[in-house]
ZAKEFI-282202 format. One line per 5 residues: number of its first residue (from 1); their letters; for each residue x, y, z of N, C-alpha, C. Coordinates in nm, 4 decimals, m for minus. Atoms other than C-alpha are relative to their C-alpha. Layout:
<vexgus>
NUM> A> X Y Z X Y Z X Y Z; ... $
</vexgus>
This chain:
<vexgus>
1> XXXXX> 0.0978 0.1058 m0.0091 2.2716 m7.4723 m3.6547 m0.1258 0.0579 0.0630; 0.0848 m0.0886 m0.0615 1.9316 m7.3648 m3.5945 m0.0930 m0.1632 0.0527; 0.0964 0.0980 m0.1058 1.6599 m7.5597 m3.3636 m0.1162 0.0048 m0.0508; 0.1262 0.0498 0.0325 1.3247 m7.7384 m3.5296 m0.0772 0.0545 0.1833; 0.0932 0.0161 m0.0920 1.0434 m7.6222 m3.3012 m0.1082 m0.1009 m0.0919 $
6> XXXXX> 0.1246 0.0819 0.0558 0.7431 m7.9132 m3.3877 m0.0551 0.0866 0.0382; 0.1641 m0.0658 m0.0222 0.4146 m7.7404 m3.3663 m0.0908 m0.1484 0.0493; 0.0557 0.1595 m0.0158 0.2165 m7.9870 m3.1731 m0.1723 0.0377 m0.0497; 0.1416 m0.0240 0.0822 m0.1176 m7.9772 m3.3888 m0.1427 m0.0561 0.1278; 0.1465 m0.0514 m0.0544 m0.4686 m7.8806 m3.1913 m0.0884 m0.1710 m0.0277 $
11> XXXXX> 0.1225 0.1282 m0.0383 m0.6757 m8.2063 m3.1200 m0.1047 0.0001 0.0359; 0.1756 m0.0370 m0.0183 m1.0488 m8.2482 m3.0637 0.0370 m0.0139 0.1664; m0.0299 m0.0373 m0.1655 m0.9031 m8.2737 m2.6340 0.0189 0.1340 0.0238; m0.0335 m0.0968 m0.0343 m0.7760 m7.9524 m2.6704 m0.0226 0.1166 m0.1077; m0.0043 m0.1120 0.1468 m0.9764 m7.6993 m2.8784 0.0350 0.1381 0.0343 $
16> XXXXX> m0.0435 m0.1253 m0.0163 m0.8479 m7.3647 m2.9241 m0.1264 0.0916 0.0754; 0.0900 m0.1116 m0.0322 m1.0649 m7.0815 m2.7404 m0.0190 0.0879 m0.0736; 0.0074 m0.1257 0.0934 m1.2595 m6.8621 m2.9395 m0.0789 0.0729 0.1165; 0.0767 m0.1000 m0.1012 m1.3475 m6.5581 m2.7669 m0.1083 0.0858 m0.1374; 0.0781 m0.0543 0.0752 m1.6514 m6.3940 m2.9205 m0.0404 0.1597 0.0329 $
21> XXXXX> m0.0011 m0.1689 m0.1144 m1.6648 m6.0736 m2.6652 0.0735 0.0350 0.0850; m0.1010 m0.0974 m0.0771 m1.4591 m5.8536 m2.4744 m0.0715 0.0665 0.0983; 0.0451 m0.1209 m0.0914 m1.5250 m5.7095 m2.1368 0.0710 0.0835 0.0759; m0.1012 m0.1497 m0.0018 m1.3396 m5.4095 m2.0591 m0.0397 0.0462 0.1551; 0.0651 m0.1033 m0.0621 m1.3790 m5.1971 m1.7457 0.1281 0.1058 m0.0496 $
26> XXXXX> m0.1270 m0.1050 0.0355 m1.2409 m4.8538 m1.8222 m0.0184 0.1040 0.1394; m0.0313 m0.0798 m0.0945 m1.0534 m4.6620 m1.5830 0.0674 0.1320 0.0663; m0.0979 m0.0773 m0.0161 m0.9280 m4.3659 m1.4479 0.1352 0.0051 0.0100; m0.0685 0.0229 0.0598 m0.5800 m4.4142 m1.5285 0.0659 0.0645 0.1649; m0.0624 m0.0532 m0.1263 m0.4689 m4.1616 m1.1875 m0.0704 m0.0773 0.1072 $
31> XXXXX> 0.0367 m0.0008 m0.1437 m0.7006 m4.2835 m0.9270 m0.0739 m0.1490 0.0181; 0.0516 0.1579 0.0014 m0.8068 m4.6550 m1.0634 m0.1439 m0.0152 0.0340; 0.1674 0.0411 0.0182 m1.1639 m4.5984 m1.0408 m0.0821 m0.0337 m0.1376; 0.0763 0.0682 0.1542 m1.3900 m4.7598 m1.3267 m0.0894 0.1216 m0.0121; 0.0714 m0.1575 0.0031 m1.5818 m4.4826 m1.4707 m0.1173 m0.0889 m0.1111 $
36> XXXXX> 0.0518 0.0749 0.1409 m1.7252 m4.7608 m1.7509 0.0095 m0.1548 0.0122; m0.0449 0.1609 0.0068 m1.7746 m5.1502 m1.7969 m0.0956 0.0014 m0.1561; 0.0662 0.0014 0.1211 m1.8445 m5.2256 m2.1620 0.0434 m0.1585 m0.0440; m0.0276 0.0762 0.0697 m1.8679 m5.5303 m2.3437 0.0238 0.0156 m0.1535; m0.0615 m0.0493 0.1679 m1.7008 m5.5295 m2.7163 0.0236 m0.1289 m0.0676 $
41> XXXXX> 0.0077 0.1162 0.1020 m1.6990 m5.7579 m3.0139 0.1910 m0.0212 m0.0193; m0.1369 m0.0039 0.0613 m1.2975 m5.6883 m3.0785 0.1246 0.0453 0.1410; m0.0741 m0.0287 m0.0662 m1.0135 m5.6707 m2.8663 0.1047 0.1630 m0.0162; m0.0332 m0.1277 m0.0335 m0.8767 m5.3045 m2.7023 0.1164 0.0412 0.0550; m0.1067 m0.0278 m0.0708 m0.5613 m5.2270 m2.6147 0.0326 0.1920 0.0896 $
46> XXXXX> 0.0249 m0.0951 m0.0203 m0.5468 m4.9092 m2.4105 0.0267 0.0138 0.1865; m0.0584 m0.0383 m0.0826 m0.3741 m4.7330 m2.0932 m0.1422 m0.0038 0.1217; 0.1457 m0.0254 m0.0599 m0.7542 m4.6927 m1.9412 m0.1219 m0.1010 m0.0054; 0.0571 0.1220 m0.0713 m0.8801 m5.0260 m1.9739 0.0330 m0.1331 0.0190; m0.0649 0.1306 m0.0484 m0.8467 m5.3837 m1.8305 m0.1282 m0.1139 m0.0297 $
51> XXXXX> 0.0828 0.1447 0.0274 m0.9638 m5.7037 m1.9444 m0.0936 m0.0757 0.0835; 0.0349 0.0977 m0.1221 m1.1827 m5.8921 m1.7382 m0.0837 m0.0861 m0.0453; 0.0804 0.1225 0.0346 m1.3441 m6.2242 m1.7201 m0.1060 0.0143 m0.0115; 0.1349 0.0156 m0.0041 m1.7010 m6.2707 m1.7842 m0.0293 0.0147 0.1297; 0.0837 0.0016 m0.1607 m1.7896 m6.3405 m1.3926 0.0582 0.0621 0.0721 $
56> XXXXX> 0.0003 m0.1035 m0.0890 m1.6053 m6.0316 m1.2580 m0.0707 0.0982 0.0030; 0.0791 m0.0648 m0.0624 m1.8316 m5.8589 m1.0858 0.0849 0.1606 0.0014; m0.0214 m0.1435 m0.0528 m1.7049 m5.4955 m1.1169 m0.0586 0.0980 m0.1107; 0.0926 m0.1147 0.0116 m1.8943 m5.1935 m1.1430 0.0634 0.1479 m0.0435; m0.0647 m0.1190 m0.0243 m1.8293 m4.8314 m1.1880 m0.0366 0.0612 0.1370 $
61> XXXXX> m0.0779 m0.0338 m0.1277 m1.6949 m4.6721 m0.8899 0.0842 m0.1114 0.1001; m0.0858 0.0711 m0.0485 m1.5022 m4.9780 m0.8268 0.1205 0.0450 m0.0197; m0.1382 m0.0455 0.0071 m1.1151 m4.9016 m0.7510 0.0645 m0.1426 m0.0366; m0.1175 0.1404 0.0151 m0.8409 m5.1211 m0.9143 0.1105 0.0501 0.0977; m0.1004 0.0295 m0.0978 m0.5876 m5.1965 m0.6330 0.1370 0.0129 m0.0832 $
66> XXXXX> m0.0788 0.0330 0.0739 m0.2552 m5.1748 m0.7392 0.0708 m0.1551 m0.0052; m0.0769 0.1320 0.0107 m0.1892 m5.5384 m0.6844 m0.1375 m0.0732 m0.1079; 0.1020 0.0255 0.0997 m0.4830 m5.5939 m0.9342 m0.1314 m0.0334 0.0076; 0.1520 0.0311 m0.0726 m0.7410 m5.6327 m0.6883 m0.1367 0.0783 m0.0391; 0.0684 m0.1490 0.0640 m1.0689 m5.4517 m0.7382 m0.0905 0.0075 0.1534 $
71> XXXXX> 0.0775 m0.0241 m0.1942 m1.2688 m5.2808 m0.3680 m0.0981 0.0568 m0.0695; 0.1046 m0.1135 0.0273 m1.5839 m5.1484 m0.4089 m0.0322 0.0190 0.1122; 0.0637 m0.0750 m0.0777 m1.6785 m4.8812 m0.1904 m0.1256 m0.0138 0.0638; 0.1490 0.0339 m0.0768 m1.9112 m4.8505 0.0869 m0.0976 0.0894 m0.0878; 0.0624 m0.1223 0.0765 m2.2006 m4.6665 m0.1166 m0.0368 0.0867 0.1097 $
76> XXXXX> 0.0213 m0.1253 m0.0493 m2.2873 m4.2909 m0.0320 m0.1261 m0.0175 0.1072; 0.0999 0.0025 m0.0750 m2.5329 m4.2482 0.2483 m0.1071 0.0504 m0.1154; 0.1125 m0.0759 0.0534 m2.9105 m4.1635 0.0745 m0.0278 0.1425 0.0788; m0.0028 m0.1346 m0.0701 m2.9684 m3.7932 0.1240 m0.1487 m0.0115 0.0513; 0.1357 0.0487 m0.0847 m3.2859 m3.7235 0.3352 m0.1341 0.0253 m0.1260 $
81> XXXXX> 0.0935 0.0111 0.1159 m3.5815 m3.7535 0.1858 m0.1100 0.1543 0.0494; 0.0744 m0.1034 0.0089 m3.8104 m3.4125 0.1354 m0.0681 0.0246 0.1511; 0.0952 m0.0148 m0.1512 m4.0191 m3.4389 0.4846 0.1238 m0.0064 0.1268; m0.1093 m0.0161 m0.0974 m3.6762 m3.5410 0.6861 0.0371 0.0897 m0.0100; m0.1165 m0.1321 m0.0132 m3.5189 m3.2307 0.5575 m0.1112 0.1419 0.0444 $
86> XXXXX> 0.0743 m0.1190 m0.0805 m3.8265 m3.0254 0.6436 m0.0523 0.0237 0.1223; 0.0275 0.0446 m0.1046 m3.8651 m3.1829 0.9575 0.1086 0.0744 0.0964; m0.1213 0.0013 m0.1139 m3.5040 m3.0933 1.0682 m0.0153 0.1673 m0.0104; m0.0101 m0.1345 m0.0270 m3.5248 m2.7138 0.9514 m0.1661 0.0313 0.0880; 0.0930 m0.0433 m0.1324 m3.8704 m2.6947 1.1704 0.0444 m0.0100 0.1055 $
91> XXXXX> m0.0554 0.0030 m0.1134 m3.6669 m2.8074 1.4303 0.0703 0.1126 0.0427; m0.0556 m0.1452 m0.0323 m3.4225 m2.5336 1.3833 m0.0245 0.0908 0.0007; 0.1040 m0.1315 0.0009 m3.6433 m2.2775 1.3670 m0.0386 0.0226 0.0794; 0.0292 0.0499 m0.2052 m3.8054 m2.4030 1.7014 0.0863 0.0761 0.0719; m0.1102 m0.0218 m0.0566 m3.4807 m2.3879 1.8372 0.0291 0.1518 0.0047 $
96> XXXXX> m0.0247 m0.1297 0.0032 m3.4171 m2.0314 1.7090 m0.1216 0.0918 0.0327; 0.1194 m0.1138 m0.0866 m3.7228 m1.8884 1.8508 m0.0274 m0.0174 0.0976; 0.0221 0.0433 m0.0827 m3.7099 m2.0511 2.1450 0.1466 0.0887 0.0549; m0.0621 m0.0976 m0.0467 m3.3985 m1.8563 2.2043 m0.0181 0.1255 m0.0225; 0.0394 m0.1291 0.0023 m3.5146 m1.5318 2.0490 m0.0893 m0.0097 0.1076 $
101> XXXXX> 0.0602 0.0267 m0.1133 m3.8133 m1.5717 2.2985 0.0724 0.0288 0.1318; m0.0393 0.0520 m0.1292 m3.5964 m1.6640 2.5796 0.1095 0.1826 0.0028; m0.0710 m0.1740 0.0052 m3.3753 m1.2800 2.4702 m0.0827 0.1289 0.0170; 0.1461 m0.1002 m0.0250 m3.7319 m1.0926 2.4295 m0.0351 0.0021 0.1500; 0.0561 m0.0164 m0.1718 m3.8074 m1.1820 2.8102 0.1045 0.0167 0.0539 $
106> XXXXX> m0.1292 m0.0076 m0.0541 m3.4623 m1.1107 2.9032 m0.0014 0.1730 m0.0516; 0.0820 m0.1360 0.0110 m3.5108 m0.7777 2.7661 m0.1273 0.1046 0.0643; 0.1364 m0.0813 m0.1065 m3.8493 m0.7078 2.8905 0.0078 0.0117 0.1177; m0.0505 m0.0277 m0.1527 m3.7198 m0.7595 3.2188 0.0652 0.1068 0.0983; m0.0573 m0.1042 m0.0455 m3.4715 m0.5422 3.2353 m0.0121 0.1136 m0.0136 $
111> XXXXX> 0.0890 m0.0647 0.0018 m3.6450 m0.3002 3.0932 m0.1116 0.0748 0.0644; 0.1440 m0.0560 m0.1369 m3.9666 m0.2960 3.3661 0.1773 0.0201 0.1258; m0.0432 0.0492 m0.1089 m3.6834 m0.3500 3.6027 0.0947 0.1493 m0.0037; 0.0130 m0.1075 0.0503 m3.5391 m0.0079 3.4449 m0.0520 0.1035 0.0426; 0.0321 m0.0881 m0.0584 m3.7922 0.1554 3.4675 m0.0849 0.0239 0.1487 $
116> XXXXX> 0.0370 m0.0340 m0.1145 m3.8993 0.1010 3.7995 0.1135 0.0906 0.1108; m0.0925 m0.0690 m0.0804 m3.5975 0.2061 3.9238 0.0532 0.1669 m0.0392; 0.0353 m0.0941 0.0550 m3.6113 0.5264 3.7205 m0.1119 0.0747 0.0693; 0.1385 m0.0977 m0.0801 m3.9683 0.6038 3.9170 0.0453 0.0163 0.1203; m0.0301 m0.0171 m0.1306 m3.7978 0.5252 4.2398 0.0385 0.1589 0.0177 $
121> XXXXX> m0.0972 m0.0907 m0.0052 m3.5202 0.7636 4.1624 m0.0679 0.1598 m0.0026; 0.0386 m0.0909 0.0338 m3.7917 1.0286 4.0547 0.0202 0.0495 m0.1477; m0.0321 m0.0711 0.2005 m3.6676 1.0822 3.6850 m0.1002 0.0142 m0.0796; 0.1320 0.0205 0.0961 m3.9554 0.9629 3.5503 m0.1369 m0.0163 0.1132; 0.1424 m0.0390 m0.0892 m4.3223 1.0751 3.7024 m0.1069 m0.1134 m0.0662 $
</vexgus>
């Protein structure tokens, strides 16, 4: 004996959903970062991307969670800008001649200090 399923027929209350676009993010498959968000006319089946609603907000370099969440990262600090980075090696330069300097009179010192004691001794006239 087999079992009638009715089909309960589609009413103007309840119209079917047509989807007209697809939005995908695609992902690194090892490390769950989005590398891609594309929208598509046709549906994608594929190990590297995940469906998502119209109003999710995710980006590339967003991570999928494994509970299906998605984090986006704090972004990268901005690197310095041309005058900060020539600002900081004048500094170090400073710095390194301010100790050469500070080795040159540390030298010259011992040096006079050398040879005075050299004239004491008589060695040197």
């Amino acid at each position: 004996m087999t079992e009638e399923i009715e089909e309960t027929p589609m009413g103007p209350d309840t119209p079917e959903p047509v989807r007209t676009s697809y939005k995908y993010a695609q992902i690194n498959p090892e490390t769950g970062i989005v590398f891609g968000v594309s929208y598509l006319s046709g549906e994608v089946i594929a190990d590297h991307t995940i469906l998502l609603e119209d109003e999710e907000d995710v980006q590339p370099g967003d991570i999928r969670n494994p509970d299906g969440t998605w984090t986006r990262p704090e972004p990268a600090p901005l690197p310095p800008s041309e005058v900060q980075q020539l600002r900081a090696e004048l500094a170090e330069a400073k710095a390194q001649l301010a100790v050469a300097a500070a080795a040159a009179a540390e030298t010259s010192a011992t040096q006079q200090a050398l040879i005075e004691m050299l004239i004491e001794q008589g060695v040197i006239v």
